[in-house]
Phi, psi and omega in degrees: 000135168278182185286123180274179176292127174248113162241169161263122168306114182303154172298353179296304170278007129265049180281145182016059167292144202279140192035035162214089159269018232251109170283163197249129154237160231240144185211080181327052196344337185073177176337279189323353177249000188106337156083042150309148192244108165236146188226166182214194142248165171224135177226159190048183196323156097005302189280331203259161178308119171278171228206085175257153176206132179230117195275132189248208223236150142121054183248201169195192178302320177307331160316001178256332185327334184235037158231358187269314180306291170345287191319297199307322193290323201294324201141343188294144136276103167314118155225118235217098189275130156265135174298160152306110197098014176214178162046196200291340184300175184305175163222086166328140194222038160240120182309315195282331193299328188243108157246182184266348169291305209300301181299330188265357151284333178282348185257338152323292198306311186294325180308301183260353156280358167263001191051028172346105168227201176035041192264155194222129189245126148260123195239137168207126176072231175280000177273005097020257183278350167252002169278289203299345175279289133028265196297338175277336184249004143249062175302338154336303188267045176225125187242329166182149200269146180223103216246111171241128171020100191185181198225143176229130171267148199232090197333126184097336185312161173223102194283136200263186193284000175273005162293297179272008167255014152290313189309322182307301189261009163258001183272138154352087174109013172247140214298318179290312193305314164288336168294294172249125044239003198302347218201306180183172208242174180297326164301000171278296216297344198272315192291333162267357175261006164240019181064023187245029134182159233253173182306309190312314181275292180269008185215297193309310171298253228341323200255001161247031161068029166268197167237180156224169186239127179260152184286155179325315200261313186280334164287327181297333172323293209276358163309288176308339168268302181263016162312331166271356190266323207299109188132329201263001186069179185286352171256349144289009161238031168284322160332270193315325177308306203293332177315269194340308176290352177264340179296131211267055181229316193264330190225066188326284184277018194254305185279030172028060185317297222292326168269025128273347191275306173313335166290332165270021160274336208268348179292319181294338167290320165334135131256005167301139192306142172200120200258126118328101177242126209221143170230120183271355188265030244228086196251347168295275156304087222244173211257014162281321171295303194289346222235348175260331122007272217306316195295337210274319202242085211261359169247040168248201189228173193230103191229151174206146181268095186290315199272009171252159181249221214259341185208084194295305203322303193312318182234009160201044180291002187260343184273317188291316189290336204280324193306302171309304201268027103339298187302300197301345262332083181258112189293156151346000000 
Protein backbone atom coordinates (compact mmCIF):
# COMPACT_ATOMS: atom_id res chain seq x y z
CA UNK A 1 0.00 0.00 0.00
CA UNK A 2 1.10 3.44 -0.69
CA UNK A 3 1.33 6.18 1.57
CA UNK A 4 -1.96 7.62 2.31
CA UNK A 5 -2.72 11.57 1.98
CA UNK A 6 -2.99 12.73 5.39
CA UNK A 7 -3.26 16.17 7.63
CA UNK A 8 -2.43 16.53 11.03
CA UNK A 9 -3.67 18.30 13.70
CA UNK A 10 -1.22 20.81 15.35
CA UNK A 11 -0.39 20.27 18.88
CA UNK A 12 -1.55 23.68 19.37
CA UNK A 13 -4.69 22.73 19.45
CA UNK A 14 -4.89 20.71 22.09
CA UNK A 15 -2.75 23.08 24.39
CA UNK A 16 -4.29 23.21 28.00
CA UNK A 17 -7.59 21.12 27.70
CA UNK A 18 -9.05 20.94 30.89
CA UNK A 19 -8.20 17.57 32.41
CA UNK A 20 -6.48 15.78 30.11
CA UNK A 21 -2.59 16.37 30.73
CA UNK A 22 -2.14 13.26 29.21
CA UNK A 23 1.07 13.77 26.57
CA UNK A 24 0.68 11.78 22.83
CA UNK A 25 2.99 8.80 22.20
CA UNK A 26 3.56 7.84 18.70
CA UNK A 27 2.99 4.30 17.12
CA UNK A 28 4.18 4.19 13.08
CA UNK A 29 1.51 2.09 11.44
CA UNK A 30 4.46 1.14 8.89
CA UNK A 31 3.91 1.03 5.37
CA UNK A 32 1.61 -1.33 5.19
CA UNK A 33 -0.81 0.86 6.61
CA UNK A 34 -0.05 3.65 4.75
CA UNK A 35 2.92 5.00 6.65
CA UNK A 36 0.42 6.67 9.55
CA UNK A 37 1.33 8.07 12.50
CA UNK A 38 -1.47 6.64 15.45
CA UNK A 39 -0.77 8.34 18.91
CA UNK A 40 -2.44 7.61 22.35
CA UNK A 41 -1.76 8.15 25.49
CA UNK A 42 0.22 5.63 27.89
CA UNK A 43 0.34 6.52 31.59
CA UNK A 44 1.67 4.86 34.42
CA UNK A 45 4.07 1.52 35.49
CA UNK A 46 5.14 -0.72 32.40
CA UNK A 47 4.83 -3.34 34.47
CA UNK A 48 1.30 -3.04 36.19
CA UNK A 49 -2.26 -4.42 34.58
CA UNK A 50 -3.20 -2.48 31.78
CA UNK A 51 -6.46 -0.26 31.60
CA UNK A 52 -7.31 0.10 27.34
CA UNK A 53 -9.97 2.33 26.56
CA UNK A 54 -10.94 2.45 23.21
CA UNK A 55 -13.08 5.00 21.63
CA UNK A 56 -15.85 5.77 18.65
CA UNK A 57 -17.07 8.49 16.95
CA UNK A 58 -17.07 11.37 16.74
CA UNK A 59 -14.66 11.04 20.12
CA UNK A 60 -11.13 10.51 20.79
CA UNK A 61 -9.07 9.57 23.92
CA UNK A 62 -9.68 12.66 25.60
CA UNK A 63 -13.38 10.77 26.41
CA UNK A 64 -11.72 9.00 28.89
CA UNK A 65 -10.18 11.94 30.75
CA UNK A 66 -12.25 11.28 34.38
CA UNK A 67 -12.02 7.62 34.07
CA UNK A 68 -7.47 7.15 33.53
CA UNK A 69 -7.07 9.12 37.24
CA UNK A 70 -9.09 6.48 39.06
CA UNK A 71 -7.43 3.53 37.08
CA UNK A 72 -3.82 5.29 37.30
CA UNK A 73 -4.27 5.79 41.59
CA UNK A 74 -5.33 1.66 41.69
CA UNK A 75 -2.51 0.66 40.06
CA UNK A 76 -3.40 0.55 36.13
CA UNK A 77 -1.39 1.37 33.20
CA UNK A 78 -3.72 3.58 30.88
CA UNK A 79 -3.30 3.33 27.42
CA UNK A 80 -6.25 5.21 25.34
CA UNK A 81 -5.31 4.87 21.22
CA UNK A 82 -6.86 7.68 19.00
CA UNK A 83 -8.18 6.01 15.74
CA UNK A 84 -7.03 7.25 12.38
CA UNK A 85 -8.74 10.26 11.60
CA UNK A 86 -9.99 11.17 15.02
CA UNK A 87 -7.62 12.84 18.37
CA UNK A 88 -4.03 13.54 17.77
CA UNK A 89 -3.57 10.55 14.99
CA UNK A 90 -3.02 11.23 11.26
CA UNK A 91 -6.24 12.08 9.71
CA UNK A 92 -6.76 10.41 6.35
CA UNK A 93 -8.80 12.49 3.96
CA UNK A 94 -9.83 9.60 1.15
CA UNK A 95 -13.23 8.79 2.22
CA UNK A 96 -12.49 5.21 0.80
CA UNK A 97 -9.16 4.63 3.14
CA UNK A 98 -11.76 3.79 6.10
CA UNK A 99 -13.38 0.46 7.28
CA UNK A 100 -13.88 -1.01 10.57
CA UNK A 101 -10.84 -4.10 9.34
CA UNK A 102 -8.54 -1.18 8.65
CA UNK A 103 -9.17 0.25 12.66
CA UNK A 104 -9.26 -3.05 14.26
CA UNK A 105 -5.89 -3.82 12.57
CA UNK A 106 -4.21 -0.80 13.55
CA UNK A 107 -5.39 -1.15 17.20
CA UNK A 108 -3.98 -4.64 16.70
CA UNK A 109 -1.20 -3.31 15.70
CA UNK A 110 -0.68 -0.85 18.98
CA UNK A 111 -1.60 -4.01 21.27
CA UNK A 112 1.35 -5.95 20.13
CA UNK A 113 4.11 -3.76 19.67
CA UNK A 114 3.66 -2.41 23.08
CA UNK A 115 2.96 -5.80 24.05
CA UNK A 116 -0.37 -5.78 26.19
CA UNK A 117 -1.24 -8.39 28.39
CA UNK A 118 -3.19 -8.84 31.48
CA UNK A 119 -5.70 -6.33 29.86
CA UNK A 120 -9.05 -5.29 31.31
CA UNK A 121 -10.59 -3.20 27.44
CA UNK A 122 -13.21 -0.48 28.04
CA UNK A 123 -15.08 -0.45 24.52
CA UNK A 124 -17.92 2.01 23.78
CA UNK A 125 -19.52 2.86 20.54
CA UNK A 126 -17.43 1.79 17.63
CA UNK A 127 -14.73 1.16 20.01
CA UNK A 128 -17.02 -2.13 20.37
CA UNK A 129 -16.49 -3.57 17.43
CA UNK A 130 -12.74 -2.76 16.91
CA UNK A 131 -11.78 -3.56 20.81
CA UNK A 132 -13.74 -6.64 21.00
CA UNK A 133 -11.95 -8.51 17.98
CA UNK A 134 -8.92 -7.67 19.80
CA UNK A 135 -10.27 -9.93 22.51
CA UNK A 136 -11.97 -12.61 20.64
CA UNK A 137 -8.96 -13.35 18.34
CA UNK A 138 -6.15 -12.77 20.87
CA UNK A 139 -7.55 -13.51 24.37
CA UNK A 140 -4.97 -14.64 25.70
CA UNK A 141 -3.84 -10.83 26.69
CA UNK A 142 -7.19 -10.00 28.33
CA UNK A 143 -8.40 -10.45 32.14
CA UNK A 144 -11.10 -8.84 31.79
CA UNK A 145 -14.04 -6.67 29.48
CA UNK A 146 -15.98 -3.40 30.40
CA UNK A 147 -18.60 -3.36 27.55
CA UNK A 148 -20.74 0.33 27.23
CA UNK A 149 -23.24 0.86 24.97
CA UNK A 150 -21.83 -0.63 21.47
CA UNK A 151 -22.57 -3.36 19.75
CA UNK A 152 -21.15 -6.62 17.83
CA UNK A 153 -23.63 -6.85 14.59
CA UNK A 154 -25.30 -10.12 14.10
CA UNK A 155 -27.78 -11.98 12.41
CA UNK A 156 -31.08 -10.85 14.12
CA UNK A 157 -29.77 -7.87 15.51
CA UNK A 158 -31.96 -4.89 15.44
CA UNK A 159 -30.90 -1.93 14.72
CA UNK A 160 -32.95 0.80 15.98
CA UNK A 161 -34.37 3.73 14.77
CA UNK A 162 -32.09 6.12 16.46
CA UNK A 163 -29.07 4.00 14.75
CA UNK A 164 -30.54 4.46 11.51
CA UNK A 165 -31.58 8.51 11.72
CA UNK A 166 -27.88 8.50 12.52
CA UNK A 167 -27.01 7.35 9.39
CA UNK A 168 -29.65 9.78 7.97
CA UNK A 169 -28.07 12.67 9.07
CA UNK A 170 -24.69 11.47 8.11
CA UNK A 171 -25.57 11.27 4.67
CA UNK A 172 -26.19 14.19 1.83
CA UNK A 173 -28.85 16.28 2.94
CA UNK A 174 -28.62 15.34 6.45
CA UNK A 175 -28.30 18.08 9.44
CA UNK A 176 -24.66 16.73 10.36
CA UNK A 177 -23.61 15.83 7.00
CA UNK A 178 -24.88 19.66 5.61
CA UNK A 179 -23.18 21.52 9.04
CA UNK A 180 -20.32 20.34 9.89
CA UNK A 181 -18.17 21.96 10.31
CA UNK A 182 -19.49 25.02 7.82
CA UNK A 183 -22.71 26.11 10.82
CA UNK A 184 -20.98 24.26 13.71
CA UNK A 185 -18.17 21.11 14.74
CA UNK A 186 -18.78 17.89 16.67
CA UNK A 187 -17.97 19.68 19.89
CA UNK A 188 -21.74 21.57 19.84
CA UNK A 189 -22.69 18.05 18.89
CA UNK A 190 -20.71 16.72 21.67
CA UNK A 191 -21.96 19.59 24.37
CA UNK A 192 -25.51 18.20 23.62
CA UNK A 193 -24.93 14.45 23.47
CA UNK A 194 -23.91 14.86 26.96
CA UNK A 195 -26.62 16.98 28.08
CA UNK A 196 -24.93 19.65 29.20
CA UNK A 197 -27.00 22.16 26.82
CA UNK A 198 -29.82 21.69 25.27
CA UNK A 199 -30.35 21.52 20.95
CA UNK A 200 -32.18 24.59 21.43
CA UNK A 201 -29.51 26.43 23.22
CA UNK A 202 -26.37 25.00 21.62
CA UNK A 203 -27.07 24.00 17.94
CA UNK A 204 -30.17 26.00 16.60
CA UNK A 205 -28.78 29.68 16.56
CA UNK A 206 -25.58 28.12 14.96
CA UNK A 207 -27.90 26.95 12.31
CA UNK A 208 -30.08 30.30 11.54
CA UNK A 209 -26.50 32.02 11.41
CA UNK A 210 -26.05 33.11 15.09
CA UNK A 211 -23.74 32.13 18.00
CA UNK A 212 -23.98 30.90 21.03
CA UNK A 213 -22.36 31.59 24.50
CA UNK A 214 -21.96 27.95 26.15
CA UNK A 215 -21.98 27.51 30.21
CA UNK A 216 -18.35 27.27 31.29
CA UNK A 217 -18.56 23.27 31.66
CA UNK A 218 -20.11 23.06 28.17
CA UNK A 219 -17.84 25.12 26.65
CA UNK A 220 -15.08 23.15 27.88
CA UNK A 221 -16.85 20.05 26.24
CA UNK A 222 -16.95 21.52 23.17
CA UNK A 223 -13.23 22.49 23.08
CA UNK A 224 -12.12 19.69 23.73
CA UNK A 225 -14.25 17.62 20.97
CA UNK A 226 -13.12 20.11 18.46
CA UNK A 227 -9.90 20.41 19.09
CA UNK A 228 -8.97 17.55 16.75
CA UNK A 229 -10.88 19.04 13.62
CA UNK A 230 -10.26 22.91 14.28
CA UNK A 231 -8.71 24.29 11.64
CA UNK A 232 -8.75 21.40 9.09
CA UNK A 233 -11.80 22.05 6.82
CA UNK A 234 -13.77 19.40 5.29
CA UNK A 235 -10.64 16.93 4.88
CA UNK A 236 -9.96 16.93 8.13
CA UNK A 237 -13.19 15.35 9.13
CA UNK A 238 -13.58 12.40 7.16
CA UNK A 239 -12.85 10.06 9.84
CA UNK A 240 -15.89 11.08 11.50
CA UNK A 241 -17.97 11.35 8.29
CA UNK A 242 -17.09 7.89 7.31
CA UNK A 243 -17.84 5.84 11.00
CA UNK A 244 -21.62 6.46 10.41
CA UNK A 245 -21.34 5.04 6.95
CA UNK A 246 -19.48 1.58 8.32
CA UNK A 247 -22.43 0.55 9.96
CA UNK A 248 -23.26 -3.03 8.48
CA UNK A 249 -27.19 -1.75 8.63
CA UNK A 250 -26.14 0.77 6.04
CA UNK A 251 -22.98 -1.16 4.64
CA UNK A 252 -22.12 -4.65 5.72
CA UNK A 253 -18.80 -5.08 4.37
CA UNK A 254 -17.24 -2.07 4.76
CA UNK A 255 -18.92 -2.62 8.80
CA UNK A 256 -16.93 -5.95 8.43
CA UNK A 257 -20.65 -7.81 9.51
CA UNK A 258 -19.55 -11.12 8.93
CA UNK A 259 -16.33 -11.16 11.13
CA UNK A 260 -18.18 -8.96 14.24
CA UNK A 261 -20.81 -11.54 13.88
CA UNK A 262 -18.16 -14.42 14.54
CA UNK A 263 -16.55 -12.08 17.05
CA UNK A 264 -19.82 -11.96 19.08
CA UNK A 265 -19.91 -15.86 19.21
CA UNK A 266 -16.55 -15.87 20.49
CA UNK A 267 -17.64 -12.91 23.28
CA UNK A 268 -20.32 -14.89 24.59
CA UNK A 269 -18.04 -17.84 25.16
CA UNK A 270 -15.71 -15.88 26.79
CA UNK A 271 -15.04 -16.93 30.40
CA UNK A 272 -12.98 -13.76 31.29
CA UNK A 273 -14.99 -11.44 33.86
CA UNK A 274 -17.23 -9.13 31.88
CA UNK A 275 -19.09 -5.99 33.45
CA UNK A 276 -21.79 -4.15 31.56
CA UNK A 277 -22.14 -0.55 32.25
CA UNK A 278 -25.02 0.58 30.37
CA UNK A 279 -26.77 4.74 30.29
CA UNK A 280 -29.99 3.58 29.86
CA UNK A 281 -30.77 7.47 28.45
CA UNK A 282 -29.43 6.03 25.42
CA UNK A 283 -31.94 5.87 21.73
CA UNK A 284 -28.73 4.33 19.67
CA UNK A 285 -27.87 1.55 22.18
CA UNK A 286 -30.92 1.17 24.10
CA UNK A 287 -31.00 -0.28 27.31
CA UNK A 288 -32.93 -3.59 26.18
CA UNK A 289 -30.26 -4.44 23.74
CA UNK A 290 -27.59 -4.04 26.39
CA UNK A 291 -29.52 -6.07 28.66
CA UNK A 292 -30.23 -8.78 26.58
CA UNK A 293 -26.37 -8.78 25.67
CA UNK A 294 -25.95 -9.10 29.58
CA UNK A 295 -28.45 -12.45 29.42
CA UNK A 296 -26.20 -13.82 26.59
CA UNK A 297 -22.97 -14.26 28.96
CA UNK A 298 -24.66 -15.46 32.29
CA UNK A 299 -21.55 -15.01 34.68
CA UNK A 300 -21.20 -11.24 33.72
CA UNK A 301 -22.46 -8.56 35.57
CA UNK A 302 -25.09 -5.49 35.17
CA UNK A 303 -24.61 -2.02 36.25
CA UNK A 304 -26.77 1.08 34.39
CA UNK A 305 -27.16 4.48 34.95
CA UNK A 306 -30.68 6.06 34.14
CA UNK A 307 -29.35 9.52 33.87
CA UNK A 308 -26.55 8.57 31.16
CA UNK A 309 -26.90 8.73 27.45
CA UNK A 310 -24.74 7.15 24.67
CA UNK A 311 -21.18 8.71 26.06
CA UNK A 312 -21.37 7.60 29.66
CA UNK A 313 -17.04 7.60 30.13
CA UNK A 314 -17.71 11.78 29.45
CA UNK A 315 -20.24 12.19 32.10
CA UNK A 316 -19.79 9.38 34.39
CA UNK A 317 -16.41 8.26 34.32
CA UNK A 318 -15.53 8.46 37.88
CA UNK A 319 -18.66 6.04 38.88
CA UNK A 320 -17.80 3.42 36.12
CA UNK A 321 -14.19 3.28 36.82
CA UNK A 322 -15.44 2.99 40.91
CA UNK A 323 -17.93 0.08 39.32
CA UNK A 324 -14.66 -2.05 37.75
CA UNK A 325 -12.50 -1.71 40.15
CA UNK A 326 -15.48 -3.02 42.32
CA UNK A 327 -15.54 -6.01 40.21
CA UNK A 328 -12.11 -6.33 40.05
CA UNK A 329 -11.77 -6.28 43.98
CA UNK A 330 -9.15 -3.52 43.78
CA UNK A 331 -8.93 -1.22 46.87
CA UNK A 332 -9.19 2.31 46.55
Amino acid sequence: MTDAAFVRTPDSNFADLADFPYPAHELDLGADAGGLTMRYVDEGPRDAPVALMVHGMPTWSYLYRSIIPPMLAAGYRCVAPDHIGFGRSDKVTDPAWYDIARHTANLTRLIETLDLRDVTIFVQDWGGPTGLAQVATMPERFSRLVIMNTWLHHEGYEYTPGIQNWIRQNLPGGLFRDNIPERFGWGNLMAVATRRVSPQDGLFPLLQGGTVELPVEAESVRRGYDAPFAGLGEPGVTGPRQFPLSIPFHDHERGDGDRQAQHFAAINATSLPVHFVWGLADDVFVGDWGRRWHALIPHSTWDEFDDAAHFLQDTHGDRIAAIVLTHAGVDR
